[in-house]
C-alpha positions in Angstrom: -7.7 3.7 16.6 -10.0 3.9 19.7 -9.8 5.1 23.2 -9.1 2.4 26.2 -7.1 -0.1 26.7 -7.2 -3.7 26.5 -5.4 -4.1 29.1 -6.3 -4.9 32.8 -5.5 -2.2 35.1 -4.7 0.0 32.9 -7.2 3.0 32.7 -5.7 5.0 30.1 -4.6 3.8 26.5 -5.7 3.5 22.7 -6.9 0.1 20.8 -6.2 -0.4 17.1 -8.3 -3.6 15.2 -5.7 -5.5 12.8 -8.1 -6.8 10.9 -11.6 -7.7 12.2 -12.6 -10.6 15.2 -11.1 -13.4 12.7 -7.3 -14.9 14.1 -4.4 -13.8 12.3 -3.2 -15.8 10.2 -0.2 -14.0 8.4 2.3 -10.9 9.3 0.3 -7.8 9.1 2.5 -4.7 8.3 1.3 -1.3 10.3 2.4 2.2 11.4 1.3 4.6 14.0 3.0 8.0 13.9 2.7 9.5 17.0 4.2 13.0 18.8 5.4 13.0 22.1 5.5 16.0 24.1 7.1 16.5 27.3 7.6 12.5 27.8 10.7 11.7 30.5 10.7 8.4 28.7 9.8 6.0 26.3 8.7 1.9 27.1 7.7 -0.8 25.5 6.2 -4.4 26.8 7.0 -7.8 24.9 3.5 -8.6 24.2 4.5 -10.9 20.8 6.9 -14.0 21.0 9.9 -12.5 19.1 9.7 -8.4 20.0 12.0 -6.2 18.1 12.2 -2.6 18.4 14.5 0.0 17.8 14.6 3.8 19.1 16.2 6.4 17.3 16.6 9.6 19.2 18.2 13.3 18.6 18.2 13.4 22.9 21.9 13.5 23.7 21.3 11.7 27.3 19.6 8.4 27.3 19.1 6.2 30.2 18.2 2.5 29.3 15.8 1.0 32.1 13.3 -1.9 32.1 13.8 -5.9 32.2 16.2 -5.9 29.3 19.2 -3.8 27.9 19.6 -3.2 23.9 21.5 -5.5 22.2 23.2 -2.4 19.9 23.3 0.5 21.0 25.2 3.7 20.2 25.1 7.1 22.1 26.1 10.3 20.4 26.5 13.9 21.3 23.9 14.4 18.7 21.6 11.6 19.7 21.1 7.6 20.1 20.3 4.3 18.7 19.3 1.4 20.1 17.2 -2.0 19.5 16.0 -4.4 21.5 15.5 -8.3 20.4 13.8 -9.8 23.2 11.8 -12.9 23.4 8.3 -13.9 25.5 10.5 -16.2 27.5 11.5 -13.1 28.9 8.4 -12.3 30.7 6.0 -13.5 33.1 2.7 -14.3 31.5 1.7 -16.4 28.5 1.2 -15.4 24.9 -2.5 -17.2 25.1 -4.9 -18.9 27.0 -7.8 -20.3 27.7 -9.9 -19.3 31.4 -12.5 -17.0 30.3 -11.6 -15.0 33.1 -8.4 -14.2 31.8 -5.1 -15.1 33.6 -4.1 -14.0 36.6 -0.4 -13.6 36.0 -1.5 -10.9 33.4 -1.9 -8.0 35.1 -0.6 -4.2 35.6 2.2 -5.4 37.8 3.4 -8.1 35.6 3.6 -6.1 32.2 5.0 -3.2 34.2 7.9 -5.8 35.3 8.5 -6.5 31.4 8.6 -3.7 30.4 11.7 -2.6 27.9 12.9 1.3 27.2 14.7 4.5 27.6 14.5 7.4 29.9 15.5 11.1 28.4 17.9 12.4 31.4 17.5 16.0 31.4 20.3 18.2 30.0 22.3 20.0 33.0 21.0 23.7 32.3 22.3 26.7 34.3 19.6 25.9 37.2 21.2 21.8 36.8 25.1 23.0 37.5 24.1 25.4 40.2 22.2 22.4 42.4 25.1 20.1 41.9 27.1 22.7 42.7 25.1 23.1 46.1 25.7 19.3 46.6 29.3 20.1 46.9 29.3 22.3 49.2 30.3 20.9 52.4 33.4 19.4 50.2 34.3 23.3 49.8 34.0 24.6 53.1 36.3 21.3 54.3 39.1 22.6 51.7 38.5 26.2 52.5 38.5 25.4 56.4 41.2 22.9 56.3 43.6 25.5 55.0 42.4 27.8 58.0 43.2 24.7 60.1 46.2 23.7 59.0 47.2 27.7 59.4 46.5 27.6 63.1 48.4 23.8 63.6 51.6 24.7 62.2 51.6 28.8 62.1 50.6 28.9 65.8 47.9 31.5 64.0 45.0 31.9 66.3 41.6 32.4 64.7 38.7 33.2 66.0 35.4 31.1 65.4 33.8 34.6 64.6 36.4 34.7 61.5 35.2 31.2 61.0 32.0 32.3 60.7 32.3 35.2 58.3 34.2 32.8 56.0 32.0 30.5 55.9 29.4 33.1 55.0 31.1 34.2 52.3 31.3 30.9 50.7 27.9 30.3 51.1 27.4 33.7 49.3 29.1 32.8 46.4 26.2 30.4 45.3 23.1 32.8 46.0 25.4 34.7 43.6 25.7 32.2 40.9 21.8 31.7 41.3 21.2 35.0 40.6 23.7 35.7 38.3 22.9 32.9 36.0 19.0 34.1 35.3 20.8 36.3 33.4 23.6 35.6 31.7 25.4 31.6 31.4 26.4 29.7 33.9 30.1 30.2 33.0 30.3 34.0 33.2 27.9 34.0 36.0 30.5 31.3 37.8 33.8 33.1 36.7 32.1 36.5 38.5 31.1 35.2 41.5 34.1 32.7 42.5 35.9 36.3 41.7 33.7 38.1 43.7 34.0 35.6 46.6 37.6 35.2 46.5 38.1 38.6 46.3 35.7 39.5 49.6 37.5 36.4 51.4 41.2 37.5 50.7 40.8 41.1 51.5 38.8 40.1 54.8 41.7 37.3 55.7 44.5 39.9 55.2 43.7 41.6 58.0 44.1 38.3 60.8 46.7 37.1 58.9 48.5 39.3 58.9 49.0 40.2 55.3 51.6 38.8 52.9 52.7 35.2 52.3 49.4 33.7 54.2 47.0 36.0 52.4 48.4 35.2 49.1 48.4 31.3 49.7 44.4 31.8 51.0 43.9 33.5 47.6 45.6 31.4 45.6 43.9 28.5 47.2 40.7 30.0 46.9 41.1 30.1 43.2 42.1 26.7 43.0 39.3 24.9 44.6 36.6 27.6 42.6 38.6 26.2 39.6 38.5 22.4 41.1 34.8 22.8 41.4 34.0 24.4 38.2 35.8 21.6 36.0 33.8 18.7 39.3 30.5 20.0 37.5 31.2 19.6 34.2 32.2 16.2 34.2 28.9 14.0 34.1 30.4 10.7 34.3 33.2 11.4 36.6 31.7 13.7 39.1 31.9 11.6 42.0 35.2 10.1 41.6 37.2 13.2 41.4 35.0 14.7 44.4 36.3 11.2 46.3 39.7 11.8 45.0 39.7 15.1 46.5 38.6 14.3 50.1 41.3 11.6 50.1 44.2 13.8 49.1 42.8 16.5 51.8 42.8 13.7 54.4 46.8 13.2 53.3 47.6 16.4 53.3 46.5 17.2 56.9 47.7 14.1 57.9 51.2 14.8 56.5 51.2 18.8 57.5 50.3 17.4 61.2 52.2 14.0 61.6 55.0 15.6 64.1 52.1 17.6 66.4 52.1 16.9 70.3 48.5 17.5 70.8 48.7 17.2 74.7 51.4 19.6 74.5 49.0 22.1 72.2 45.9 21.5 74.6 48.3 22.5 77.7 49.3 25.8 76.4 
């Protein structure tokens, strides 16, 4: 095997003979172990008329890109098959020809375009769940402000944007804590401390312009439930978005319901 690659536009590569300057007449058999290191992905390009090739993978999250899915494929926790039969109709440039300077159809753009394979998503690690936990944070302060809302609309409970403000502080809190926390210990743990430790803070704080009691309790208890809403959001891969959708509609009918018999003029003229 030598350095460079045959083919044009490409700088970087290696070129193996199979079997001297002489055309091939019959199937040649051949291997080429080869380690991979830090790879995101691996491709391959239809350069024969009948390509076949089949990837076998202990990486729990593939992602199959390129001009053509597998034909079988089967995805485990413990890793993945799959093979591709693809044929040279496939692509767009011939198997041979004739112009001795080469055909213009073959080129870096046109063997990127056929090109066949799997990307290795990355595993959602402590640092994974605490950015797509981030991502959901404007959903959190909506439920966590809603309820404030939906206190002042039908508890005639005035709060001040100030309260507002250390609220929404406090939520914002609670994921420099899971950052922090989670360097150190896993993300579970780290999350069950600091949705305690934010709920807690929040609670104590709100029983003092609530009032205490009934609407204190109900601020905890929703606290808890949207921490616990959030926690089981980010574990689900495949169904992140839909229940976060699913959320922000029954919020919308909830308010809507709470505040279906509210004279607003009557509300803005007090």
């Amino acid at each position: 095997m030598l350095p460079g690659s045959q083919v044009p536009g490409y700088t970087t590569g290696a070129t193996a003979s199979l079997g001297g300057d002489k055309p091939i007449a019959s199937e040649i058999t051949f291997s080429i172990p080869l380690d991979f290191n830090g790879s995101d992905g691996v491709f391959f390009a239809p350069f024969g008329v009948q390509n076949e090739a089949t990837l076998k993978s202990n990486w729990p999250g593939p992602a199959f890109r390129g001009s053509s899915l597998p034909a079988e494929r089967s995805v485990r926790p413990d890793g993945f098959n799959a093979t591709w039969k693809i044929s040279y109709y496939g692509r767009d440039y011939p198997q041979q020809w004739t112009s001795r300077g080469g055909n213009e159809r073959f080129n870096v753009q046109s063997v990127t375009n056929s090109r066949f394979g799997a990307n290795f998503l990355s595993i959602l690690d402590a640092y994974r769940y605490v950015e797509r936990s981030i991502k959901y944070g404007v959903l959190f302060l909506v439920l966590v402000f809603t309820t404030f809302f939906l206190f002042e609309v039908t508890a005639r409970q005035k709060i001040h944007p100030f309260q507002y403000l250390m609220v929404g502080a406090a939520l914002c809190l609670f994921y420099l804590l899971l950052l922090s926390i989670s360097e150190f210990i896993g993300f579970s743990w780290a999350y069950l401390i600091a949705a305690v430790a934010s709920t807690i803070l929040i609670t104590w704080y709100c029983r003092f312009f609530l009032g205490g009691g009934v609407r204190t309790l109900m601020i905890g208890a929703g606290l808890a439930g949207i921490y616990t809403f959030l926690y089981i959001t980010l574990r689900q891969q495949d169904y992140a978005l839909l229940m976060g959708a699913i959320a922000l509609f029954i919020v919308l009918a909830v308010v809507m319901y709470v505040t279906r018999k509210v004279d607003w003029y009557a509300r803005d003229a007090m």
